[in-house]
C-alpha positions in Angstrom: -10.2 8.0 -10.1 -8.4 9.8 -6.8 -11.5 8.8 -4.9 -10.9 5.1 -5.7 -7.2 5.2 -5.3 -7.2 6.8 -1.9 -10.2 4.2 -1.1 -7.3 1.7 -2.3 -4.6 2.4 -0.3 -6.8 3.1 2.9 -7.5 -0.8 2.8 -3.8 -1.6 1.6 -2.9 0.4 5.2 -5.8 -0.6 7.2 -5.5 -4.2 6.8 -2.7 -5.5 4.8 -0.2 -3.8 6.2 -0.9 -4.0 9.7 -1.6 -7.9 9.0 2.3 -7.9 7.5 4.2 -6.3 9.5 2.3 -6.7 13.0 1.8 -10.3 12.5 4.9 -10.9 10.7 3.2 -12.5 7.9 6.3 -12.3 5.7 8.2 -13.9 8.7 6.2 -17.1 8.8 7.5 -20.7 8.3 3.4 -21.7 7.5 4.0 -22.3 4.0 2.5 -25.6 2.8 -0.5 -27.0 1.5 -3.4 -25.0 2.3 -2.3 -23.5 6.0 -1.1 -19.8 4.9 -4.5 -19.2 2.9 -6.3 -20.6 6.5 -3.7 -18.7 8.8 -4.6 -15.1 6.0 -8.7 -14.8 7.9 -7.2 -16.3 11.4 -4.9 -12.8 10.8 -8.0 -10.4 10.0 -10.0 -11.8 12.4 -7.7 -11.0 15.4 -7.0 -7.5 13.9 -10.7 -7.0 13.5 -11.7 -8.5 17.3 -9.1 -5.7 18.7 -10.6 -3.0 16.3 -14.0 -3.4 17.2 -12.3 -3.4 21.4 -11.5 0.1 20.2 -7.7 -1.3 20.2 -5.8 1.3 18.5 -1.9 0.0 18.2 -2.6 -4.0 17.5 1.4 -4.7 18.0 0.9 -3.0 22.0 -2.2 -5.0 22.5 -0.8 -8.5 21.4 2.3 -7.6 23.5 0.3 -7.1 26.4 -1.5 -10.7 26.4 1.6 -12.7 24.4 2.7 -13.6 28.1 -0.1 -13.5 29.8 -3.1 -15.1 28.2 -5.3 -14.5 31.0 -5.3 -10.7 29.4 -6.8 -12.0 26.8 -10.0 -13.6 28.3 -10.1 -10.4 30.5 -9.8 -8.3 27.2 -12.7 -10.0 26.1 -14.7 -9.6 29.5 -15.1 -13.8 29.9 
């Protein structure tokens, strides 16, 4: 039962959290009709792109391309 509660809470702080308070989910004025269940893999697939970059601290990375896109495209090698 510890095995699958740590296993728990490792995803809770992997993913969830990161997703809330990085992306200020829980700050977001998308809340009608079906856009916050579409914006919830938009989320994870941005924290999961900069994972597999071997991005350690998402909130540094998407500070360093918020005003400069062109980060971005170089981030990505295109």
């Amino acid at each position: 039962m510890l095995h699958l509660n740590r296993g728990h809470w490792g995803i809770e702080n992997r993913l969830y959290y990161v997703r809330d308070v990085t992306l200020n989910k829980d700050l977001s004025s998308i809340r009608t009709n079906n856009a916050p269940a579409g914006m919830a893999p938009l989320r994870n697939f941005i924290i999961s792109i900069f994972r597999l970059l071997g991005k350690t601290h998402i909130a540094k990375t998407i500070g360093n391309i918020t005003y400069k896109p062109h980060r971005a495209l170089k981030l990505l090698r295109l």
